[in-house]
N, C-alpha and C positions, 0 to 999 in steps of 0.2 A: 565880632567875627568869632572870638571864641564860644561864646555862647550857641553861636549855630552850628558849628564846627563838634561842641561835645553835645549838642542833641543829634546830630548826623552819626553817630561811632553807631555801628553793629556789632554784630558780636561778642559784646560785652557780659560775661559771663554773671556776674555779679545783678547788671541791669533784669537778668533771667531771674534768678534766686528771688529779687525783690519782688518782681511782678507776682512767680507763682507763692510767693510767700503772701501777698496782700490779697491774692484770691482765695487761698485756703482760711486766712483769717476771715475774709467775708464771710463763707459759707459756713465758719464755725459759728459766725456770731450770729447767722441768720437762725441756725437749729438751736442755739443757746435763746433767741428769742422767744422762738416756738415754743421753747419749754417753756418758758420764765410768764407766756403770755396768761393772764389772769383769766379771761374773757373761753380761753379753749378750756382750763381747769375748770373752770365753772361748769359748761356743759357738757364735760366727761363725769364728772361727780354727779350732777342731777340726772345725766342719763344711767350711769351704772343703780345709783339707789333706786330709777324709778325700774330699772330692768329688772333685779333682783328681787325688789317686793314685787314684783309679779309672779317672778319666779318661785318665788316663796308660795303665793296665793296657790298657784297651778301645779304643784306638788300634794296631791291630798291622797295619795297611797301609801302603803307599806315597803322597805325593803327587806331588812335584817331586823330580827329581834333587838338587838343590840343598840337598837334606835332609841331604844326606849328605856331597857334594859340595864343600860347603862351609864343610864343619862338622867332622864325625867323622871324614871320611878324611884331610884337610887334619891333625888334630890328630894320626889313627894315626902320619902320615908325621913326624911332628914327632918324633912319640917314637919310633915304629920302623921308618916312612921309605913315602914314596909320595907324588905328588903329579898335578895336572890343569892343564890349559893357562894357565888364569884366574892360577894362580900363580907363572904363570913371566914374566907381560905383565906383572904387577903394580896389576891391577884391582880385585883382593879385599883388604881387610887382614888382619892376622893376628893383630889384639884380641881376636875372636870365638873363632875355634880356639882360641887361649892358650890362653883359659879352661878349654876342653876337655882340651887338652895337658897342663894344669897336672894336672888329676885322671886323666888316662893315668899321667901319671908318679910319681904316688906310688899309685897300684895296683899300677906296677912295681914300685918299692921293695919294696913290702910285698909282690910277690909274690902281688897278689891280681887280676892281669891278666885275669881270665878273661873268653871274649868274651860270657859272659851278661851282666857288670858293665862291659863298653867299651859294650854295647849298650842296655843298662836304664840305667845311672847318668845319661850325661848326660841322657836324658828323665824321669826321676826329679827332677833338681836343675830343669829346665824346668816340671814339674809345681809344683816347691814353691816357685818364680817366682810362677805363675802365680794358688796360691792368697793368697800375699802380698800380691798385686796386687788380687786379690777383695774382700779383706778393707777394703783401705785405698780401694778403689770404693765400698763402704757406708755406712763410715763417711762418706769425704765427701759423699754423696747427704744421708745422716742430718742433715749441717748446712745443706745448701742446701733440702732440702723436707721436707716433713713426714713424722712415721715411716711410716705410711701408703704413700704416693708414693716414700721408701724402698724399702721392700720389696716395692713392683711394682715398681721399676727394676732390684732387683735380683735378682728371680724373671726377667728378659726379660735379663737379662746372663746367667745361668747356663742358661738355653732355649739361648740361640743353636748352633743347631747346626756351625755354623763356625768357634767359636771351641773347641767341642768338638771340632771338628777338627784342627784348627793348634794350640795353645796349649801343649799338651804335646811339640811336634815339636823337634825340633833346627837349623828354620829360623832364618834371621837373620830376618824377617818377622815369629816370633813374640816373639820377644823384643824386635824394634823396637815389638810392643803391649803387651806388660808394662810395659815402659818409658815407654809414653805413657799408659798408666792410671795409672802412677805417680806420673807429670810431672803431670796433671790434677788427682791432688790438690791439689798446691802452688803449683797457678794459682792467678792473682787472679781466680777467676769472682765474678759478683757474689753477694755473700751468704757467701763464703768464709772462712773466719775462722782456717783454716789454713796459709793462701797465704803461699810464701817465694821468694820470687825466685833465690834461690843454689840450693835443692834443686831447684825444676822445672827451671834451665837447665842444671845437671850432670846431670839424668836426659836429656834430648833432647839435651845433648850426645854423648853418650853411645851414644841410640839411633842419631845420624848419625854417628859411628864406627863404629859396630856396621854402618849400613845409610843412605850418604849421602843417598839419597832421602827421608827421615824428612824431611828439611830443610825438603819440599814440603808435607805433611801440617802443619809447627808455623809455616810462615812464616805465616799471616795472626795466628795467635793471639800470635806476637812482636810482632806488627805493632800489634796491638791493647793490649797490655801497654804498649808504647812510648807508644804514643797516648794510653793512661791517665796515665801516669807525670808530673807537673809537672814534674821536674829528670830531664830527657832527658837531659845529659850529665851525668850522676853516673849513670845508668842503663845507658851505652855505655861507660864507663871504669872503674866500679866490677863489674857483672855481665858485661852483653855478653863485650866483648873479654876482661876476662882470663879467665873460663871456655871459651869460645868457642878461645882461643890453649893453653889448658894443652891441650883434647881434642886439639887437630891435633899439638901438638908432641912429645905420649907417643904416638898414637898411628903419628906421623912416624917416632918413634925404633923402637917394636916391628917397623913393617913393613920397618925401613933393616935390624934388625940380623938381620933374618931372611931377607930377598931380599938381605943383604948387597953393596947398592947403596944411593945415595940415589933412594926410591922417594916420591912422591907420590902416594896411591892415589886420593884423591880426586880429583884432578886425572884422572889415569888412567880414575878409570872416566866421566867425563863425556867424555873426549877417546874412548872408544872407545865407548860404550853413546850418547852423542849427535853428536857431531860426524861418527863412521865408524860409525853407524851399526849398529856389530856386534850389536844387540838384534835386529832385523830378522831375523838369521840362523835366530833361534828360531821365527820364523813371525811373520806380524802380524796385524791384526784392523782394520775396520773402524771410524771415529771414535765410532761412537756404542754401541760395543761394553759401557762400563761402564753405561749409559743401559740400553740393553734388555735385557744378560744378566747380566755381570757385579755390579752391583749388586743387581737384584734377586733374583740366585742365593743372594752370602752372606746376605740380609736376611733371604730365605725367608717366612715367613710374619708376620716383621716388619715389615714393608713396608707395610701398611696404618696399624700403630701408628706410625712411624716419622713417615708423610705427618699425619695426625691429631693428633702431638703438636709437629709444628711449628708447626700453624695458632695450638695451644693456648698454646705458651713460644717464640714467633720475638721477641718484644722482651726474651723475660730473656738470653735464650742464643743471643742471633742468631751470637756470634761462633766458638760450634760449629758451629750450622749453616755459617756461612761456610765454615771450613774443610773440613767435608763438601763443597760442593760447589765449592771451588776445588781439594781433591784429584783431584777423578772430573775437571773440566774441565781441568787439565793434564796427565793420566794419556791421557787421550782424544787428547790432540795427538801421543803414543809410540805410535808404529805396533806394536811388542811390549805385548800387554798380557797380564793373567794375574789371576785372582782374588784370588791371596792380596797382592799390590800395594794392594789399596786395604784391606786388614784393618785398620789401624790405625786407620779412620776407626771402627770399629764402638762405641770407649767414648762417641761423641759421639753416636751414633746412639742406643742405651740409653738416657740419659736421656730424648729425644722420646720411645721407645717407654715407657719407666713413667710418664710423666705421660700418655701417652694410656691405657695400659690402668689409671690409679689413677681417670682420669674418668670412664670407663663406670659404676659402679655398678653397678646390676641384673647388667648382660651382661659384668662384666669375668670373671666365675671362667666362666661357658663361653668368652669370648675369652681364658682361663688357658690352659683344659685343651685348646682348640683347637691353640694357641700349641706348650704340651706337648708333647701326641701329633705334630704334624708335625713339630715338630725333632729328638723324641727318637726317630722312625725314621728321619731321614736321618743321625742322627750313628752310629747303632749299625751302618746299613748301608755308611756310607763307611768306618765306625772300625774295621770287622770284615769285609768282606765285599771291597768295591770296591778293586780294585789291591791284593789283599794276595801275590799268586804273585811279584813280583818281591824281595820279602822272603824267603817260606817257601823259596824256592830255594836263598838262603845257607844255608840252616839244614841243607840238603842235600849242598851242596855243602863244608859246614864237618866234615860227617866223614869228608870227603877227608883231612884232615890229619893221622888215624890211620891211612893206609897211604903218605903220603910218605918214609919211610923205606925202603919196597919197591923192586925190584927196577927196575921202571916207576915213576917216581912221576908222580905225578898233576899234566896239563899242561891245562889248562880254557881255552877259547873263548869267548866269548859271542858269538854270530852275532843280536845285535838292536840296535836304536837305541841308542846309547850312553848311555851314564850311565844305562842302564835301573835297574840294581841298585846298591845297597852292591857295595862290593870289601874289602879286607883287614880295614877295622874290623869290620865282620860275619863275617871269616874267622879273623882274627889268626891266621897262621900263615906260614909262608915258603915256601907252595904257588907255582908257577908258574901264573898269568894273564893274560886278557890281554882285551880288550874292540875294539871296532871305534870307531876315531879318530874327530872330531868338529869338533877346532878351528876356529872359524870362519874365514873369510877374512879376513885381514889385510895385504891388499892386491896380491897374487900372483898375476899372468896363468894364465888359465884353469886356477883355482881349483876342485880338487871332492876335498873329505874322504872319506876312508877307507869311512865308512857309507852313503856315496850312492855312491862306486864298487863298494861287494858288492851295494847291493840292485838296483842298474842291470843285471849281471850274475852272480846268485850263484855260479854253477856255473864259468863264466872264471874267476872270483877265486878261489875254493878252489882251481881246479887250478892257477894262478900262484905264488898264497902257499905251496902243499903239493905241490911237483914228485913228490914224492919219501915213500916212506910212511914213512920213517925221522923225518921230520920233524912227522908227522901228529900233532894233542893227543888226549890218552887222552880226553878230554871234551868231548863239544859243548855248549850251554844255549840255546835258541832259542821263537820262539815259533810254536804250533802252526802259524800263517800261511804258513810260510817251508818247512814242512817235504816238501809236495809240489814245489815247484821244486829240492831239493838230493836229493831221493829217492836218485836215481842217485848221485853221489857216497858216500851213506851208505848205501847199499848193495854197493858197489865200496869201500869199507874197513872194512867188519863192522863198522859202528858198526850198539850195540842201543840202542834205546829202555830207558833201565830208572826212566824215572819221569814221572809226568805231574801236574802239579800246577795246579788252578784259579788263573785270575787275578783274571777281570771278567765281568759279564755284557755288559759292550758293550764289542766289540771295532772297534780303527778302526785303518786303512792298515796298518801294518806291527806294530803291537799286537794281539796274537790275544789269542783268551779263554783260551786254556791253554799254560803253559811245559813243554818235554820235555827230558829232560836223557837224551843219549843219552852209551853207552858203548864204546869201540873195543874188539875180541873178536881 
């Protein structure tokens, strides 16, 4: 009788507690399965590697100089010599190329140099970054929201057309976001249960070696970690500084034993890029430039989910959003601005955007397939179509290197904006080149570089530079733009036309829509 008696009680407060306590434990241990399942990791890692070598593959355009610039040729000159202005001030470090250099150099070894494998591999190795970076995106989403809201966040990470774009490039931009996707797992967000303080601050170290401005992008979420932390100095003495010190001091010693000075690059690049101002050089933009174009450019048709899912997670995650917009408001005070500058903010953006498109219900699979279809033809059209002539040119130009052994060997020009193209990494070869100067001003009474002195006067400059036809290059490379003001000239030294290759379909100032590569006769 007792026993029926005490299963009969209601009310019993305690019996309450038990129950919702044995059901919150289910549910926790059913999402702890989901993770832990071997069978789901498998097919998120085969799908991200096989999404991103694709992504790799369908990338075959240009964006920024700097692609190359900074990266690939900096790395050829390492291993078989050439280099750019940036590297002779001591503004850039030489962490990044290494990297590159390092896999030049044992292609050498082995003899397997070839400029298919100088030109695929490193965006190959950026590709399998990048799916890396995918994979451990998910998963952390997986612990912080439900599977559901998962896999919207992570359906609106793989959309984004601009990470389609950049991700597999050879910029330091995109590896400064691999890097902060990585970092992000090991934050302490809330709900996080992955979170390591030594691995997210050696990843952002890391990306500010790679690319000092990251600094701007992680200071508030330092700032918030700090703020979190009860034992602040065990936080500053135990993480901070010594991670913080190991990144400057390797990074100190690569760049000393390579500029073979004591070089300070960090130092360097805010003493020239903000105090002398040489970003300017590059052109500037109005303050509110990332506000009306620049953010809503990369966001694309993000941008609605983006606004929407702030309103819906601004108290779990305010200190993403924070950082989104303390990026775009000190980016906006640099008079040089540029799209791919504020890309790192985009892992913090994602998340807003899958929680706003896991809350539609009814309308989220047409706001999917809307999503979809507009990014996946701005990526196919930028990734395939937009700026890809100053690429396909080397590719033209690189079978020059089969008749540099003739009688004439082959001496090539570029008569356009400089750093327009790749140079030797895209040629690897010991052809004679040569491109129109740029260096910006560095403080020198009436100052005007090489490429604003040809296009002020092309027709002067040729016949200054080439008195004499003995000195003339067997090769011009130019864009269509340019080609009725040098007419005369290229006509008066039998140079032909022997090739014309698409660039763009929007052509601006001194960028035509089609590159001609003429030949001296």
């Amino acid at each position: 009788m007792e026993n029926i008696r005490s299963r009969l009680k209601f009310g019993n407060k305690g019996d309450d507690v038990k129950l919702r306590k044995r059901k919150s434990q289910l549910y926790s241990k059913e999402r702890e399965s989901a993770l832990n399942d071997g069978g789901l990791r498998v097919r998120v890692v085969v799908f991200c590697l096989v999404f991103r070598l694709i992504n790799c593959v369908l990338v075959q355009t240009s964006f920024v100089p700097d692609e190359y610039w900074q990266a690939l040729e900096v790395s050829h000159r390492m291993v078989f010599e050439y280099q750019t202005w940036e590297w002779t001030e001591g503004i850039r470090g030489y962490s990044y190329p290494l990297f590159f250099a390092f896999i030049f150099k044992i292609l050498h070894f082995l003899s397997y140099d070839s400029v298919f494998l100088l030109i695929w591999l490193p965006r190959i190795i950026q590709a399998l970054l990048a799916a890396f970076a995918d994979v451990k995106f998910f998963f952390l989403i997986r612990t912080l929201q439900s599977p559901d809201v998962a896999n919207w966040t992570f359906f609106c990470h793989l959309c984004s057309w601009f990470s389609w774009y950049c991700c597999t490039r050879t910029l330091t931009n995109s590896l400064e976001t691999t890097l902060t996707y990585l970092a992000l797992c090991y934050f302490p967000l809330p709900g996080s249960k992955q979170h390591s303080s030594n691995k997210y601050l050696t990843l952002v170290a890391l990306a500010v070696v790679c690319r000092p401005t990251a600094l701007i992008v992680w200071f508030p979420l330092l700032m918030y970690h700090f703020c979190q932390e009860e034992n602040k100095l065990r936080i500053i003495t135990h993480n901070y500084l010594p991670i913080g010190v190991v990144a400057v001091v390797m990074s100190t010693l690569i760049d000393c034993i390579f500029y073979e000075k004591l070089t300070l690059v960090q130092l360097n690049f805010l003493k020239f890029n903000i105090f002398h101002g040489v970003a300017d050089f590059y052109g500037s933009h109005p303050w509110h430039w990332y506000l009306t174009q620049g953010f809503p450019v990369i966001m694309s048709t993000h941008l609605p989910l983006f606004l929407h899912g702030c309103t819906l997670a601004f108290k779990k995650y305010k200190v993403l959003l924070a950082a989104v917009v303390w990026t775009i408001i000190v980016y906006s005070f640099l008079p040089h601005k540029e799209f791919r500058f504020i890309y790192p903010v985009l892992p913090f953006c994602m998340v807003f955007c899958g929680i706003s498109l896991a809350s539609l219900k009814e309308w989220r699979r047409a706001a999917a397939f809307v999503l979809l279809l507009s990014n996946l033809t701005a990526a196919l059209y930028t990734g395939l179509v937009h700026q890809r002539g100053t690429l396909d040119v080397m590719s033209h130009i690189q079978t020059l290197c089969d008749t540099s052994s003739s009688s004439t060997p082959p001496d090539v020009l570029f008569l356009m904006p400089c750093h327009s193209t790749p140079f030797y990494s895209h040629v690897h070869c010991p052809m004679k080149m040569r491109f129109l100067e740029c260096p910006p001003d560095l403080g020198e009474e009436a100052y005007v570089d090489e490429a604003d002195s040809f296009y002020d006067d092309p027709l002067l400059w040729l016949r200054k530079s080439f008195p004499y036809k003995s000195s003339l290059p067997t090769h011009l490379v130019l864009f269509d733009v340019l080609e009725t003001e040098i007419s005369v000239f290229l006509k008066g030294n039998n140079f032909v036309r022997t090739a014309e290759i698409f660039h763009t379909h929007f052509p601006e100032g001194r960028v035509g829509g089609s590159i001609f590569i003429y030949e001296r006769h």
